[in-house]
N, C-alpha and C positions, 0 to 999 in steps of 0.2 A: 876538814873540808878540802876537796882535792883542790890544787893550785895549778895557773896556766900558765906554761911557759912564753917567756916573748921571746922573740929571734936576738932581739939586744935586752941586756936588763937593764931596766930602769934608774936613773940614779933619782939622791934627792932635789936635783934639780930638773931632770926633767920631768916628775911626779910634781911638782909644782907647776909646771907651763904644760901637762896633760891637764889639773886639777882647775886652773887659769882660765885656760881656754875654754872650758865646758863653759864655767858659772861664768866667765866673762866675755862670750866669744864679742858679743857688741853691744853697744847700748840702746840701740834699736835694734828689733828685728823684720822682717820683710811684713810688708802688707801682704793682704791677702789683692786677687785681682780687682783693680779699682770697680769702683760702681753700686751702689745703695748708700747708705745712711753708714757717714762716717763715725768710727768709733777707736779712739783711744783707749786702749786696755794698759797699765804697768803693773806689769810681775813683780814680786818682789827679789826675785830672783829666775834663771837661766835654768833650768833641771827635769832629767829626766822624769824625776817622783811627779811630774807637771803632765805627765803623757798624753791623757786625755784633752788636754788641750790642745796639743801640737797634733795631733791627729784629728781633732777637728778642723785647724787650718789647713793642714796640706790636703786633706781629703774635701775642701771644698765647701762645708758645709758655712761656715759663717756667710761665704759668697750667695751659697744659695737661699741665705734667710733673708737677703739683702743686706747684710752688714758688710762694710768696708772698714777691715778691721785693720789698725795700727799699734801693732807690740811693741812696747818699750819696755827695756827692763829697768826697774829703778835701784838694785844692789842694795836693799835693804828695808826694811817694812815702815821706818823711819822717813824712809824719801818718796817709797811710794804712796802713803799717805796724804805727806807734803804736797805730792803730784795730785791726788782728789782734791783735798782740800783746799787748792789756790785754782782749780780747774784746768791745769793742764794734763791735765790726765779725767776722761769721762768714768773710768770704774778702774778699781784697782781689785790685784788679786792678792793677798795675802792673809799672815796669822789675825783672825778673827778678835784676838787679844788687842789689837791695836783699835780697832773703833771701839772697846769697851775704854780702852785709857782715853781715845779723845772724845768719847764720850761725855765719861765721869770730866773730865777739861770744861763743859758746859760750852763747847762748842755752839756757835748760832745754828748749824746747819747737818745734824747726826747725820755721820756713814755708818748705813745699812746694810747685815749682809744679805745677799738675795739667793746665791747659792754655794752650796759647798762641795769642794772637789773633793778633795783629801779627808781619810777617815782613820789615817794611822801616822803616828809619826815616823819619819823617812830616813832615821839615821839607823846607827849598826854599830856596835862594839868589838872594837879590831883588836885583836893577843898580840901576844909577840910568841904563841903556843897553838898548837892544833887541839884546841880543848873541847871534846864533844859534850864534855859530861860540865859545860860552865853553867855556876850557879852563880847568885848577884853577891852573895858572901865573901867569893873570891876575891872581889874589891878592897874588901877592908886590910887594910895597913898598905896598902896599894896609892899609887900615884896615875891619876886618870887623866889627859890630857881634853876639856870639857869646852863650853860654849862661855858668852857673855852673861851676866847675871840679865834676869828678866827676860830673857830670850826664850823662847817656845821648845830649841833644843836643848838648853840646859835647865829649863825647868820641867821639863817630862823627863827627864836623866832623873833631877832629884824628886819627882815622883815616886819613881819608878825603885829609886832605892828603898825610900819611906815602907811604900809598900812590904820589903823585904825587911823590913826594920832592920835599917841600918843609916844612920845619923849622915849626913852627905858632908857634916861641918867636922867631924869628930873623928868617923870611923877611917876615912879616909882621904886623901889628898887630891883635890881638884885644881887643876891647873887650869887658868882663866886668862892669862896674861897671855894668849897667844893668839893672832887675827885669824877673825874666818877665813878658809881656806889655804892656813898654811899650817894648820895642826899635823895634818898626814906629812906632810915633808919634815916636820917637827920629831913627829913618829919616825920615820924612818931616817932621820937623822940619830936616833938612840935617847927620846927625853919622853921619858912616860914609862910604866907599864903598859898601860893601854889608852886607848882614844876614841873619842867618837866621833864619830863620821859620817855623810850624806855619800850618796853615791855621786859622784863618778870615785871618789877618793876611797871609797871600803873595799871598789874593786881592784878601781889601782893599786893598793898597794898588797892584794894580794897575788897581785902577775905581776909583783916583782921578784917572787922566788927567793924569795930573803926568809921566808918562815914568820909570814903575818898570815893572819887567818880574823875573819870575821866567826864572831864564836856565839854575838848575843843581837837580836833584833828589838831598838826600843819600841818599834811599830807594836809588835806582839805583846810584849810585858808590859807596856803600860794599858792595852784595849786600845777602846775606839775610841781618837781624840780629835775632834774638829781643827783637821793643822791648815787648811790654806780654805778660805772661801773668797767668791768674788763679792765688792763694794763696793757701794757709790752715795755722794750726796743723795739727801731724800730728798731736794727740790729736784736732782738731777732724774730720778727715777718717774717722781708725778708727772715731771713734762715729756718724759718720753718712754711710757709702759708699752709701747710698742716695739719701740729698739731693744728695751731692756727682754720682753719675752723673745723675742728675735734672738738676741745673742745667747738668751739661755737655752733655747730650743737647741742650739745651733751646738753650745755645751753638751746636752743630751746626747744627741747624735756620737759625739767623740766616748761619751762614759757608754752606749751600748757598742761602741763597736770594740772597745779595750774587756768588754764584759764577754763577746761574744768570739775573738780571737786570739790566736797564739802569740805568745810572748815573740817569734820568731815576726811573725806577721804586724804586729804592734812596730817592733824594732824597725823593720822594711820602709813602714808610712814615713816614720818619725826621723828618719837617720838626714834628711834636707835640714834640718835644727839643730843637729849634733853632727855636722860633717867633719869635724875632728875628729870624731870616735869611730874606732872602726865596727863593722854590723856586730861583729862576735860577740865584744866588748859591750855593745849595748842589748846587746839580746838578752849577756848576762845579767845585766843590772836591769831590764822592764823585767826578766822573770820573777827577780828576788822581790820585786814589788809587789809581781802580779801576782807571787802567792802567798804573800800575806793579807791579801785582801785590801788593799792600799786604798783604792778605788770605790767609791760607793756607786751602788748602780742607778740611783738614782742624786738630783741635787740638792734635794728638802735638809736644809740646817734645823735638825732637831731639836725640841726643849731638852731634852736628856742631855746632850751632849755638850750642849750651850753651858747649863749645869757645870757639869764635870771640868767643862773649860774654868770656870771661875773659880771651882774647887781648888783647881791646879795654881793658879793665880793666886789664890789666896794663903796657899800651904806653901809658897813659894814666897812669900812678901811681897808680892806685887799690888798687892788689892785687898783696901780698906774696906768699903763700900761696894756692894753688888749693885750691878746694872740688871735692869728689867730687860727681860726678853724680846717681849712686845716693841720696846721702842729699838734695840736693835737687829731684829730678824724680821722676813718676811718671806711666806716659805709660797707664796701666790701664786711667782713666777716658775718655781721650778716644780710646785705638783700639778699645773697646766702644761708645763716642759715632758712631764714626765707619763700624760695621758694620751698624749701623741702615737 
């Protein structure tokens, strides 16, 4: 894969405060212009793979469904749960995995999801080689610098090997001891074969001109995996089916305009949410998303794929006991979002 030069190369410290800045630029981010039916949204995280969203805010639309949206990012699917579940947070967005664990918790009050963005997972597997011809075999006897156990990215990793039949305990070496977002500077400090990686850091560290290269997409090799849906208490939803179709209308709107424009035109709306990143830089990373098909064009959280989640969860050791469908999806709001 051809590599871009920077004017300065990167070191590993500043591929950590490029990598920082993306996922952490703040812990709030801007409202959208005051005025309608205030609403608390917390991400689980700051990222581009998020696109459709941030092109819903800046382009206006939550304004115009009458939501008065407030982003906060919570740094973790753990916190932004905590933020539904104690109510300072009115919907959270995040791994769909997480209302099936507080679920099965016997929670008093199930978070529901009501729509789903993401349809692939968002990470990439970075060489230390320009390998065109990589296959997932290549791993074995290898040392993979990987995610947290029970984590949605390191457990579609070890999917994704299974698949390939190849043991993720046996055949080869995952390295787990390293925090989110300091794997890539990890990598390009010299510790691993290879790494996996979310965007902004698959791209960074291949415009460092050192000879990394992203070689494997787990978006693609694992299929279509329900990675991020929006949630809320189900008393929060019965009291207010109007805000909630409101904000997912408003959802819509961002998933047909990423469905209907260029990665270049995408990057354009969105770069007010990433003004660390310069346009290039993000053009390349909404492309590499935009053609794996990241994006569903519509919000309907499928029974299929609800499925496949728990499959995942449960070939992972996360999950004893399957939760029913029914009581955490409901797809009402987003196929009225999606008739529009």
């Amino acid at each position: 894969m051809k590599k871009r030069k920077l004017i300065h190369k990167l070191s590993a410290l500043t591929l950590t405060a490029l990598v920082t800045a993306t996922t952490l630029l703040t812990g709030c981010q801007k409202a959208e212009k005051p005025g309608g039916e205030k609403v608390v949204l917390n991400e689980v995280a700051h990222s581009i793979f998020y696109a459709p969203l941030y092109v819903a805010m800046e382009n206006g639309y939550f304004a115009e469904k009458g939501i008065d949206l407030e982003l906060v990012t919570g740094f973790g699917a753990d916190k932004t749960m905590t933020a539904v579940l104690s109510g300072e947070a009115d919907i959270g967005f995040m791994g769909p995995e997480s209302t099936i664990y507080t679920y099965l918790g016997e929670t008093d009050d199930t978070v529901v999801n009501f729509a789903q963005l993401t349809q692939r997972a968002g990470n990439f597997i970075v060489a230390r080689e320009n390998d065109t011809d990589f296959t997932w075999d290549k791993l074995k006897g290898k040392t993979v610098l990987g995610g947290r156990a029970g984590g949605m990215p390191q457990m579609v990793f070890e999917y994704i090997l299974k698949k390939n039949g190849i043991d993720p305990k046996t055949d080869l070496t995952i390295d787990q001891s390293i925090d989110f977002g300091s794997t890539a500077a990890a990598f390009s400090g010299g510790q691993g074969d290879y790494t996996v990686e979310f965007e902004p850091s698959a791209t960074a560290l291949e415009m460092m001109n050192e000879g990394y290269y992203v070689v494997a997409s787990l978006g693609i090799d694992s299929g279509f995996v329900p990675y991020t849906c929006f949630s809320a208490k189900e008393s929060y939803v019965n009291k207010n089916k109007e805000t909630v179709q409101n904000f997912t209308n408003a959802l819509q709107l961002g998933m047909d305009y990423v469905n209907s424009h260029t990665p270049e035109e995408i990057a354009k709306i969105i770069q007010p949410q990433f003004a660390e990143t310069d346009l290039e830089t993000l053009t390349t990373i909404v492309a590499r998303y935009h053609e794996q098909d990241t994006w569903k064009t519509d919000l309907i959280f499928e029974k299929d794929s609800f499925d496949l989640l728990q499959n995942i969860l449960e070939e992972a050791g996360q999950l004893e006991t399957r939760a029913p469908y029914e009581d955490l999806v409901t797809t009402d709001f987003a196929e009225k979002a999606a008739e529009k």
